[in-house]
Kinemage of the C-alpha trace (Angstrom):
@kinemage 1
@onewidth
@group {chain A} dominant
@subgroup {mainchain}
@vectorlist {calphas} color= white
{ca unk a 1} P 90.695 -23.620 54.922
{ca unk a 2} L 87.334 -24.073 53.848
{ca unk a 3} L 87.728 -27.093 51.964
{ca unk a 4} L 90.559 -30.363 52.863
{ca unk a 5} L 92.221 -29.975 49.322
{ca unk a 6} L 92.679 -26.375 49.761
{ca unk a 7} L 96.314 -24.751 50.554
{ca unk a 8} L 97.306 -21.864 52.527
{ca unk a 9} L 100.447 -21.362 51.035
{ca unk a 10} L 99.219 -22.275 47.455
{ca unk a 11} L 101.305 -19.005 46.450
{ca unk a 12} L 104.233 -20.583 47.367
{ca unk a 13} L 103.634 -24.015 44.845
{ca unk a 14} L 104.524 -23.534 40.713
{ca unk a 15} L 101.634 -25.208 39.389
{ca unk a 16} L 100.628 -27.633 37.819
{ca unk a 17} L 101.630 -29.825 40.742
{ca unk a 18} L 100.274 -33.029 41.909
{ca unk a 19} L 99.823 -32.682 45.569
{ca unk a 20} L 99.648 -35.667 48.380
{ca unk a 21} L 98.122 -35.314 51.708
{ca unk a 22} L 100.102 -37.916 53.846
{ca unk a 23} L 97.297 -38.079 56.978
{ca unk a 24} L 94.608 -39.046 53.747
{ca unk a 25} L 97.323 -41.713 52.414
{ca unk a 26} L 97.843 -43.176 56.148
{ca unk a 27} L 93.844 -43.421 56.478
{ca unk a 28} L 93.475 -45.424 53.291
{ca unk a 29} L 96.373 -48.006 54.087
{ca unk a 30} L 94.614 -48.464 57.927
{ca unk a 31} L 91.136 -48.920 56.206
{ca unk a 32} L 93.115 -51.359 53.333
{ca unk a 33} L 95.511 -53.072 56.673
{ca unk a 34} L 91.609 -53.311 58.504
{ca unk a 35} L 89.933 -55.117 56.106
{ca unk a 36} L 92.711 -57.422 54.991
{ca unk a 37} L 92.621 -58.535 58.981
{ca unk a 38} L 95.909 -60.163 58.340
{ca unk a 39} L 98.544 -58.006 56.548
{ca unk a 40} L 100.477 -60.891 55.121
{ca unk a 41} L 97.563 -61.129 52.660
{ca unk a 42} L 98.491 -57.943 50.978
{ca unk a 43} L 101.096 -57.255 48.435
{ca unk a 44} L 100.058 -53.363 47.028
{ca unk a 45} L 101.562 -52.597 43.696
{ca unk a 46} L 103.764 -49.433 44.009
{ca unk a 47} L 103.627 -47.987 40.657
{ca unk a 48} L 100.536 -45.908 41.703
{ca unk a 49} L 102.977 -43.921 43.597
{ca unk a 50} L 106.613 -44.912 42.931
{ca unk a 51} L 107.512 -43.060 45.926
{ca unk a 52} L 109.737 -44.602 49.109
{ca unk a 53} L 108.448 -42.852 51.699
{ca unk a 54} L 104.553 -44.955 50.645
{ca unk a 55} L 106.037 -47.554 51.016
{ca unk a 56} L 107.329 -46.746 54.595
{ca unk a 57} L 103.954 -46.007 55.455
{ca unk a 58} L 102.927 -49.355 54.618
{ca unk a 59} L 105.989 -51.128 56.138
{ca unk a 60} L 105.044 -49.490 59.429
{ca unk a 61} L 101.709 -50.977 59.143
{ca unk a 62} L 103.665 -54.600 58.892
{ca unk a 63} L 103.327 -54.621 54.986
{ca unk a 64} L 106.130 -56.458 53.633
{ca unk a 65} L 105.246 -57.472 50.447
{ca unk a 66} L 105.044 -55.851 47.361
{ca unk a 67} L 104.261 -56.019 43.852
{ca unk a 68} L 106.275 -53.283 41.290
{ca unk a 69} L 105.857 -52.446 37.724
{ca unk a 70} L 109.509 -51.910 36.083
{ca unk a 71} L 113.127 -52.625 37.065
{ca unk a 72} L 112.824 -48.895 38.889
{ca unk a 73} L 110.496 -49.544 40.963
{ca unk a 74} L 111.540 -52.701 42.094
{ca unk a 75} L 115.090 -51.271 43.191
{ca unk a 76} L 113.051 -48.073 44.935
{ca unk a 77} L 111.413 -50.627 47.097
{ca unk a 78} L 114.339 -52.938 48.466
{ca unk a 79} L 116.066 -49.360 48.686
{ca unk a 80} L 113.189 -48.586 51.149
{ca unk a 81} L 113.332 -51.978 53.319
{ca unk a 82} L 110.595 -54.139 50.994
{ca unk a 83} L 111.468 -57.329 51.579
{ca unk a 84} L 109.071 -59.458 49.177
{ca unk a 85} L 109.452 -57.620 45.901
{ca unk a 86} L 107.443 -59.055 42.742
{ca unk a 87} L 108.156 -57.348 39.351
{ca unk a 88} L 104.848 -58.208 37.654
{ca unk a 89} L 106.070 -57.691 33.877
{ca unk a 90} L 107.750 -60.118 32.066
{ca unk a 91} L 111.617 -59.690 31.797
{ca unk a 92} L 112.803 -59.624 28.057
{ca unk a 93} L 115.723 -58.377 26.257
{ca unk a 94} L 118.330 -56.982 28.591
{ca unk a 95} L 116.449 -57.123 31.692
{ca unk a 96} L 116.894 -60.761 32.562
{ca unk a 97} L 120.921 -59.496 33.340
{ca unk a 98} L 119.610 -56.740 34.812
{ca unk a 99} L 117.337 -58.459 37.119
{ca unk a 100} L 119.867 -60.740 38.436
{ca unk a 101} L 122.003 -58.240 38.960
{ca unk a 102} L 119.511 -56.299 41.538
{ca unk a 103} L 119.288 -59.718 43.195
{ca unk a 104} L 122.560 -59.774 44.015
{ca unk a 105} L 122.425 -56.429 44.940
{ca unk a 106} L 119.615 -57.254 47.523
{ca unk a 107} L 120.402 -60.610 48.737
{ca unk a 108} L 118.090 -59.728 51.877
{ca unk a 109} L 114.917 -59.263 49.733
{ca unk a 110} L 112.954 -62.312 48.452
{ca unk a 111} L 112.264 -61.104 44.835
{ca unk a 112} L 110.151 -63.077 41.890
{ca unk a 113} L 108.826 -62.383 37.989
{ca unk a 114} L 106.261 -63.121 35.838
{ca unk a 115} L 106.644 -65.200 33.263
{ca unk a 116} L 104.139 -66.709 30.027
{ca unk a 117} L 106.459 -67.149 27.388
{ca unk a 118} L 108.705 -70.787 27.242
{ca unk a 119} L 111.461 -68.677 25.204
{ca unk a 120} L 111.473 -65.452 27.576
{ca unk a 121} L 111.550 -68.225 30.332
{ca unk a 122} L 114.833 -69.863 28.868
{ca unk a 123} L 116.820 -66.428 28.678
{ca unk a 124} L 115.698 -66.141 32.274
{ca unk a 125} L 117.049 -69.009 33.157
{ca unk a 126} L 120.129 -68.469 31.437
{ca unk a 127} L 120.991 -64.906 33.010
{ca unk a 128} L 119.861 -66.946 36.829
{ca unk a 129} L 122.235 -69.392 36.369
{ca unk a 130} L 125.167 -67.191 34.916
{ca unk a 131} L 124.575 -65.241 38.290
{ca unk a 132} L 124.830 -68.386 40.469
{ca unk a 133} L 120.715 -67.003 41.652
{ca unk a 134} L 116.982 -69.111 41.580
{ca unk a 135} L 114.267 -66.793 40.654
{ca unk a 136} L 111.014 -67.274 41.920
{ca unk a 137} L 108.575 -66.934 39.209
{ca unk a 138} L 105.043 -66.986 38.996
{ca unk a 139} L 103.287 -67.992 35.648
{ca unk a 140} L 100.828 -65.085 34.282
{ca unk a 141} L 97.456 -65.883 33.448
{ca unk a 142} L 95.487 -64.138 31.265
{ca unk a 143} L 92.072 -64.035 32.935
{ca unk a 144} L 89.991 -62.282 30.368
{ca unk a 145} L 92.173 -58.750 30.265
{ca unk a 146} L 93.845 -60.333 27.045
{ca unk a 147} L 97.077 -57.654 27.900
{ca unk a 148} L 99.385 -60.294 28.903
{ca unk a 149} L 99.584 -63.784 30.357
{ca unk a 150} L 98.027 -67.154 29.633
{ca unk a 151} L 94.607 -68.427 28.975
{ca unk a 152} L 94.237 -71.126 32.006
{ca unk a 153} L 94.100 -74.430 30.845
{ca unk a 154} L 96.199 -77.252 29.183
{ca unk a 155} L 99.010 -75.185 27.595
{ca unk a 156} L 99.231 -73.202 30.676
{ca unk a 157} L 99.761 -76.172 32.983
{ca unk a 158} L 102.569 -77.617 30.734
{ca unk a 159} L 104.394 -74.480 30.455
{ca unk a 160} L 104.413 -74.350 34.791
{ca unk a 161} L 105.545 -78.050 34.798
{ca unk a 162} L 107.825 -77.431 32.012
{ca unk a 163} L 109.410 -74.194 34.048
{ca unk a 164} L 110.069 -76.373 37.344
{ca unk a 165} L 112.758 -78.188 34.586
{ca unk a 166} L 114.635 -75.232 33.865
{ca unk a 167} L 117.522 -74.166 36.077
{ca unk a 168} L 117.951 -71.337 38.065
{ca unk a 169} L 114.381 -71.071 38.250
{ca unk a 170} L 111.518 -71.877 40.809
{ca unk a 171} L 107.618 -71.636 39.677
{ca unk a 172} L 105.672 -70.871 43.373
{ca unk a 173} L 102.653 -69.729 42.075
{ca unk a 174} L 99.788 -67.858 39.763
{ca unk a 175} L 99.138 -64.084 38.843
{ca unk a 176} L 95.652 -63.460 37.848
{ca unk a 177} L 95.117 -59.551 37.235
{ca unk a 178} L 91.261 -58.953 36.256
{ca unk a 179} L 91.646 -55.194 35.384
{ca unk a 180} L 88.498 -55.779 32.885
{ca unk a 181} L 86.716 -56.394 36.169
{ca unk a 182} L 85.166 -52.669 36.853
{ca unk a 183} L 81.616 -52.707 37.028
{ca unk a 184} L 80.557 -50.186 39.290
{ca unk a 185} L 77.427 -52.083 40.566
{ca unk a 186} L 78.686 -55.147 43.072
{ca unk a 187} L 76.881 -57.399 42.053
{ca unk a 188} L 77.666 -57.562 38.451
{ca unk a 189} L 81.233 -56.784 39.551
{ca unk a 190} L 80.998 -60.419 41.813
{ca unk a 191} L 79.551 -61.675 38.718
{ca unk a 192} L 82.019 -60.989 36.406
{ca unk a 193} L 84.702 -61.436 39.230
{ca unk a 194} L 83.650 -64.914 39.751
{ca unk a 195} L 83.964 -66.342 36.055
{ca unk a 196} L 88.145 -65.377 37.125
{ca unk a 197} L 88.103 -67.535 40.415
{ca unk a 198} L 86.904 -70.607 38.871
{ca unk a 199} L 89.431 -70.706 36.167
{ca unk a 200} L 92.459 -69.333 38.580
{ca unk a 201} L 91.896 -71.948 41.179
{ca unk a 202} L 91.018 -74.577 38.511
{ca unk a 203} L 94.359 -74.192 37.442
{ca unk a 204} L 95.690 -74.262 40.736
{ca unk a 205} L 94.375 -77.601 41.609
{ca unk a 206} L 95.581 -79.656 38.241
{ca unk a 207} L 99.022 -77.803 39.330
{ca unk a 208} L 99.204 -79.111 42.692
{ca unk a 209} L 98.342 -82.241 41.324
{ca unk a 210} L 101.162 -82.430 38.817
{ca unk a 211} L 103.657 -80.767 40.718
{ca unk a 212} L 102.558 -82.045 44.557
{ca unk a 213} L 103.545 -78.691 45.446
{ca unk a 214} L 101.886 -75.446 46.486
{ca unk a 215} L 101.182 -72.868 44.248
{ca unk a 216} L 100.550 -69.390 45.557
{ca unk a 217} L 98.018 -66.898 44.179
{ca unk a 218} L 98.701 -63.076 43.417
{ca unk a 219} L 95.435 -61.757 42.319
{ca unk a 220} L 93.315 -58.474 41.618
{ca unk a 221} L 93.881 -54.770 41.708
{ca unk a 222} L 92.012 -51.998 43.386
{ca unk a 223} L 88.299 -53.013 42.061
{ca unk a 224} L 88.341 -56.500 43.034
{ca unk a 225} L 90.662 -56.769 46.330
{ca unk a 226} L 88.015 -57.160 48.417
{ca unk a 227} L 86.711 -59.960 46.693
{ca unk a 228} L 89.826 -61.794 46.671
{ca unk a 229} L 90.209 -61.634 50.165
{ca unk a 230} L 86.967 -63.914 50.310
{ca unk a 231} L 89.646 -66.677 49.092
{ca unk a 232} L 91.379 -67.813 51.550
{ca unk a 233} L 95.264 -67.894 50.831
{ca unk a 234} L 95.158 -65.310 47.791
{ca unk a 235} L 97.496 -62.440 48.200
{ca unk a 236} L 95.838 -59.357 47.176
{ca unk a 237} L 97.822 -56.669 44.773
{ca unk a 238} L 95.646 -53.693 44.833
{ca unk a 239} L 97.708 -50.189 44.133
{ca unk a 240} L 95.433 -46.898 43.687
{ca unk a 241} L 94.257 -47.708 47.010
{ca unk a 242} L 96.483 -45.372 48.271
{ca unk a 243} L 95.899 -42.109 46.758
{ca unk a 244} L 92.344 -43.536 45.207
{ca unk a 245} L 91.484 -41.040 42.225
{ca unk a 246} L 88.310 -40.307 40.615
{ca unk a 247} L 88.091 -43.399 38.145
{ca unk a 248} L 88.297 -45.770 40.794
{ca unk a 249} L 85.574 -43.989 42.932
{ca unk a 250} L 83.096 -44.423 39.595
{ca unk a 251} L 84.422 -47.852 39.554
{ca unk a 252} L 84.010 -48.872 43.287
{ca unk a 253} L 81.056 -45.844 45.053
{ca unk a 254} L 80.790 -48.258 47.592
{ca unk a 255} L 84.386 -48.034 48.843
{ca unk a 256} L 85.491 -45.614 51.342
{ca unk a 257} L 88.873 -45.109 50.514
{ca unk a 258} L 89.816 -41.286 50.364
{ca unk a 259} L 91.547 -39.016 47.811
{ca unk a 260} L 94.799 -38.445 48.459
{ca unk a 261} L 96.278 -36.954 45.352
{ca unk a 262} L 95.132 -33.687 44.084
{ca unk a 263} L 95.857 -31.436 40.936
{ca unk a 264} L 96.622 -27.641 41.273
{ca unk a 265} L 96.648 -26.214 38.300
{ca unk a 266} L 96.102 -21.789 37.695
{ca unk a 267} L 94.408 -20.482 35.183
{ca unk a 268} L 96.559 -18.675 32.703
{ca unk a 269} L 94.495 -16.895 29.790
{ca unk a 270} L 90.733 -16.405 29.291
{ca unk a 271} L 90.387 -16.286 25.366
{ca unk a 272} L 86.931 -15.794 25.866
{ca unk a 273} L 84.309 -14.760 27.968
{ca unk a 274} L 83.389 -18.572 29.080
{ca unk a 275} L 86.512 -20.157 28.714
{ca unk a 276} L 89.108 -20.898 31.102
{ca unk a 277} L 92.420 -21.898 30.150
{ca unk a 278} L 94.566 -23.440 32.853
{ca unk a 279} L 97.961 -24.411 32.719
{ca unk a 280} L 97.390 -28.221 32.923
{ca unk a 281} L 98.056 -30.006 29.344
{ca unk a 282} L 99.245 -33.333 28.415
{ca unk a 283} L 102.364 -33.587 30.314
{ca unk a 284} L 100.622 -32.707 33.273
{ca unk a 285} L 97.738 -35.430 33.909
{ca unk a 286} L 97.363 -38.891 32.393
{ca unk a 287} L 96.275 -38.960 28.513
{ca unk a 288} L 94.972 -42.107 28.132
{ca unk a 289} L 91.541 -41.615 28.816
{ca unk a 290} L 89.028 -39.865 27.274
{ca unk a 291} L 87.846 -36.237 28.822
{ca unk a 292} L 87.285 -35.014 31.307
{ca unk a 293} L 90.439 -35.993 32.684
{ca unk a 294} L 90.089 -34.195 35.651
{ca unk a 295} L 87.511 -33.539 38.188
{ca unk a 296} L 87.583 -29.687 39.207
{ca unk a 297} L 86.054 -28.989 42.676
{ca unk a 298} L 84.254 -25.901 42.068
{ca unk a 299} L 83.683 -26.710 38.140
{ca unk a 300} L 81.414 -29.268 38.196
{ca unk a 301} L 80.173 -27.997 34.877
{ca unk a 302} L 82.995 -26.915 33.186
{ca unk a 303} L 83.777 -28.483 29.787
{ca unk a 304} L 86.750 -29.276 28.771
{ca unk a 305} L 87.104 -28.031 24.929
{ca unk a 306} L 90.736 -28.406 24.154
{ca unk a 307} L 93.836 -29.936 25.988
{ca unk a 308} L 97.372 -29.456 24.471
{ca unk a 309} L 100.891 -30.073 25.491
{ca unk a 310} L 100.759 -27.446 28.099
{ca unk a 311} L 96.931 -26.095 28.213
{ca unk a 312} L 93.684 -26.903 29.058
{ca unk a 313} L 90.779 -24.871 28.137
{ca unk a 314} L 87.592 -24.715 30.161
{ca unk a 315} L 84.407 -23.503 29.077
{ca unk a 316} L 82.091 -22.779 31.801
{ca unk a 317} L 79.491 -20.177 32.222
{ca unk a 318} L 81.208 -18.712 35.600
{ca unk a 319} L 84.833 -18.358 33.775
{ca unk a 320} L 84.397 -14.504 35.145
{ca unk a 321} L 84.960 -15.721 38.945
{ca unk a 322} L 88.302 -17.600 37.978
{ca unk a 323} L 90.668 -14.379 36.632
{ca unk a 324} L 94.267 -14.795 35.389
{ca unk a 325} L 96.255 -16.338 38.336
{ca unk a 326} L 92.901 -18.684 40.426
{ca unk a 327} L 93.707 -21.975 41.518
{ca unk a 328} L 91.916 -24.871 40.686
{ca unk a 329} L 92.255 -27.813 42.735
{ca unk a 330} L 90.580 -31.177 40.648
{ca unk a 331} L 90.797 -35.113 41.007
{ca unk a 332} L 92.322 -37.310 38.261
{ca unk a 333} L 91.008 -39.630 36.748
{ca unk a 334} L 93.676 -41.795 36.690
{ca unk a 335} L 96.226 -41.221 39.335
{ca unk a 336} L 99.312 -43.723 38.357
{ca unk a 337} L 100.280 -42.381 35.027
{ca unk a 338} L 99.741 -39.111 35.762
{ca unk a 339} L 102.441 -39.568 39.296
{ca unk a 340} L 104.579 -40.772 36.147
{ca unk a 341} L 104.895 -37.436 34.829
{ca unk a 342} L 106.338 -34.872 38.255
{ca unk a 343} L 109.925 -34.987 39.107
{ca unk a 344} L 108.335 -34.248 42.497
{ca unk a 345} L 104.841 -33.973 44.358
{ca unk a 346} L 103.927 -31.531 47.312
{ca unk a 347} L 103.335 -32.890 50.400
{ca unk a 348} L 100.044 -30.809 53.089
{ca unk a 349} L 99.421 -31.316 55.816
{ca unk a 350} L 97.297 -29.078 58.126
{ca unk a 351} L 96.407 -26.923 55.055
{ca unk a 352} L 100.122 -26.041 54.334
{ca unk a 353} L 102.188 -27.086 51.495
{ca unk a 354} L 105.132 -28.427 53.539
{ca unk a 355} L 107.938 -30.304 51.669
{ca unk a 356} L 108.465 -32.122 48.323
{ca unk a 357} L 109.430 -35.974 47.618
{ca unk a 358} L 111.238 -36.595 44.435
{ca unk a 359} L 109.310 -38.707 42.534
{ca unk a 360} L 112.445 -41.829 42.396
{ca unk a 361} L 110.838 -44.483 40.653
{ca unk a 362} L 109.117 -42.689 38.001
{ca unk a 363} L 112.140 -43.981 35.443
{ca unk a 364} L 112.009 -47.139 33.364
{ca unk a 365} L 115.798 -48.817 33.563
{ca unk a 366} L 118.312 -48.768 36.011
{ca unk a 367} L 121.294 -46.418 35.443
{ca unk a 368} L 122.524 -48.111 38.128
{ca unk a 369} L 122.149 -46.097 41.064
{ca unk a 370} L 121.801 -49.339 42.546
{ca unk a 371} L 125.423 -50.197 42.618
């Protein structure tokens, strides 16, 4: 094929369909296992792709530890031989039982939480010691994201001491996720990236202090890895890094991560002479941001006018090459909510739509399959 996206078999594949290219995926985890030097550093975050046979890749490039969104994803990656497993989300309401009980489930995998909140950390404690397990927690620090966590400082070292008191519990460490750190030109993104050192490891200090023990770091995503690794000790907890969409090449053009993860989408009408309408809506690429959601190869200058449940209209002034039934192959913008919505992706290799891999993890709470 003229182009790496582009399929051979492309008649074969209902669109729209996310499609993975697992020699791309295997290049970006080498360039990620490369730079890291040693792998132990690393813990990528899964919910970019939710998908066991990622996280094989990584495992065969002595990647061990992990870092996982929801109770799902967590179970999909001691299902696939993870053996560190850190659900970065707070456990509230039922979850605390349901944690423990994928700890027992597990008793191979060394698994921790994130905790910011004295009450959430009591009903964690509770549901540890009703299941005769410790839980390994790390407190969440809110390093100028203001999504979760807290603000480093006083309160923040109490409420670590304070956990080390409760039973069935065991504070080892710090999260510090700087997703507000996404300036596109390094320097201000060092800048910016810097402020969140000084306070993290600030912290860290008075803690060791208090507690005369360790306390580990988990820091950054995709924009800032790199960075961290200047620290010595900090794991590292980047995720889009393997499929790397469009929004993170805007974010970081100096990278040289690879996309991955491609849309394939057909057009379906043309209402009018410039407009395209594909069969890509809502459910089909992640919402959240703000168009164009998709970079088309081939439309550069297309326009996106309208987006619905199930349609996307185009408006270009070459909508008379694309009739009823084209492909169009395009990058999203944001590749881990959009993996969210497919039951299953497509899998090409050598130009050639190959197999499919369900899409496990893209659920919220155990049904439990575990058992």
């Amino acid at each position: 094929m003229a182009n790496w996206y582009e399929v051979e078999n492309i008649a074969s594949v209902a669109t729209p369909a996310l499609l993975l290219y697992p020699e791309r995926i295997r290049q970006n985890l080498q360039a990620m296992a490369r730079r890291a030097g040693d792998v132990s550093r690393l813990r990528p975050h899964v919910k970019t792709h939710k998908l066991p046979q990622i996280v094989q890749m990584k495992r065969e490039l002595g990647i061990e530890k992990f870092k996982t969104a929801t109770l799902v994803e967590t179970w999909m990656v001691a299902q696939a031989g993870g053996r560190d497993v850190l659900w970065a989300y707070q456990p509230v309401g039922p979850n605390p039982s349901q944690f423990t009980r994928l700890i027992r489930k597990f008793p191979e995998v060394r698994f921790s939480t994130l905790l910011d909140d004295f009450a959430a950390a009591r009903q964690l404690s509770a549901a540890a010691v009703q299941a005769n397990v410790v839980i390994e927690v790390f407190l969440d620090l809110n390093v100028g994201m203001n999504r979760s966590g807290m603000v480093p400082g006083e309160a923040a070292l109490q409420l670590y001491l304070e956990l080390d008191r409760l039973p069935g519990l065991r504070p080892v460490g710090l999260h510090a996720y700087d997703g507000h750190v996404r300036a596109a030109d390094m320097n201000l993104r060092r800048e910016q990236w810097q402020a969140v050192v000084e306070q993290t490891l600030n912290l860290v200090g008075r803690i060791e202090a208090s507690s005369k023990r360790p306390a580990k770091i988990v820091a950054g995503g995709s924009s800032t890895s790199w960075l961290w690794l200047e620290v010595p000790g900090v794991e590292v907890g980047a995720g889009t890094m393997a499929l790397w969409d469009y929004g993170q090449t805007l974010t970081c053009p100096e990278s040289e991560m690879v996309h991955a993860a491609v849309l394939a989408a057909r057009v379906i009408s043309r209402p009018q002479p410039d407009l395209l309408c594909l069969d890509l809506g809502h459910k089909a690429v992640a919402a959240e941001m703000p168009q164009p959601r998709v970079h088309w190869f081939g439309l550069e200058d297309a326009r996106p006018v309208l987006q619905s449940e199930e349609h996307l209209v185009l408006q270009t002034p070459r909508a008379a090459s694309f009739p009823v039934g084209s492909v169009c192959y395009g990058l999203p913008h944001h590749i881990c909510p959009t993996t969210a919505l497919y039951d299953e992706v497509w899998t090409i290799e050598q130009g050639q739509a190959v197999g499919r891999w369900p899409v496990v993890a893209r659920g919220r709470q155990l049904t439990w399959q575990a058992d």
